[in-house]
C-alpha positions, 0 to 999 in steps of 0.5 A: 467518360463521366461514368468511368470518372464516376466510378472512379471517384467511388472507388477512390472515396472508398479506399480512403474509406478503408484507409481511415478505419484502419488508422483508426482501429489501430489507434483504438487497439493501440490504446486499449493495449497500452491501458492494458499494459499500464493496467497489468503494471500498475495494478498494485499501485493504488493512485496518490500512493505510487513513486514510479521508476525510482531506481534500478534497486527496486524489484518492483515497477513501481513503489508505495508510499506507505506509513502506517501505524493502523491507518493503511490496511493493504500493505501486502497486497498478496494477502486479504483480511476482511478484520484487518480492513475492518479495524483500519476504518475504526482505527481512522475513526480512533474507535480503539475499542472496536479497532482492538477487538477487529484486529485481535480477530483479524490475527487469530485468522491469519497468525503468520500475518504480523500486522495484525499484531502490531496494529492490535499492539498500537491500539493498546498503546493508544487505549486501555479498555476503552478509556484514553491513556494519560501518557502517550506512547514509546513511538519506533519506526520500523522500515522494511521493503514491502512490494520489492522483498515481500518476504523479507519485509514479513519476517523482519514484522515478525520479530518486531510484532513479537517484541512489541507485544511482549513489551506491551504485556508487560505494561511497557516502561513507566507505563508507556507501551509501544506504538510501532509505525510501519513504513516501506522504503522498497531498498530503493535508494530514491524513496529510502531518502524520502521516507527518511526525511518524513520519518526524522521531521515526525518529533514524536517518533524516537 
């Protein structure tokens, strides 16, 4: 009788065992799974720089909050341009001269890129030849669906790094040339009232 019981208890301990190392594997493969998915959701969504589940509008999972004349790099995150990151951290740094070349380079490597262009353009309007401007820039906010509608978001750049640089060649209006912001609402209907409250309380932006 004591060895049946004893072997019983064994028997039972182990089941338990067994028991707890499921419910364990299961919470483990649970979370990594989760983290993957999140991970594979999020990805393009850098931390301190995403709006999720803004509306049913938006094509993408999430949305970036996104501002920039030269001080965002990766604002299409299909495309990689070592000079443009380059010119973004002597931009953040307001080295205008070097941010000028790095830009212009950065453009000449990848013409259809239009930020580039406006980047360069901004800086131009910001410094000439590496001594500050007396008078400040023509500021323009231009708004575009950068994650949802890549393509769209482009072409719409396009024109505008077009006209900006050909305003600016021209020696802009009374000497001011033009400083382009660029800013990405998704044509989602939660950040497009965001962006547009920061946008209108920026005095300086015409």
């Amino acid at each position: 009788d004591e060895r049946y019981i004893s072997a019983s208890q064994e028997m039972r301990y182990g089941r338990n065992l067994k028991r707890i190392g499921l419910v364990a594997s299961g919470l483990i493969t649970g979370i990594i799974g989760t983290g993957m998915f999140l991970n594979y959701k999020y990805a393009s969504c850098p931390i301190g720089e995403r709006i999720i589940q803004l509306d049913n509008l938006s094509n993408s999972p999430c949305s970036r909050f996104i501002v920039s004349s030269g001080e965002q790099n990766k604002l299409f995150l299909s495309s990689t341009n070592f000079k443009l990151e380059q010119g973004v951290e002597y931009f953040k740094q307001k080295d205008y001269v070097k941010a000028q070349k790095a830009f212009q380079e950065a453009h000449y490597s990848d013409p259809t890129d239009p930020v580039p262009l406006i980047y360069y353009n901004n800086v131009r309007a910001r410094a000439r030849t590496g001594h500050f401007i007396q008078k400040n820039p023509h500021k323009i906010a231009v708004v575009v669906p950068i994650d949802a509608y890549e393509d769209v978001a482009k072409e719409i750049l396009r024109g505008v790094a077009d006209a900006q640089h050909e305003f600016n060649s021209q020696g802009g209006y009374k000497g001011r040339l033009l400083e382009i912001i660029i800013a990405n609402d998704e044509n989602a209907e939660t950040l497009v009232k965001t962006v547009a409250k920061h946008l209108a309380n920026q005095k300086d932006i015409l």
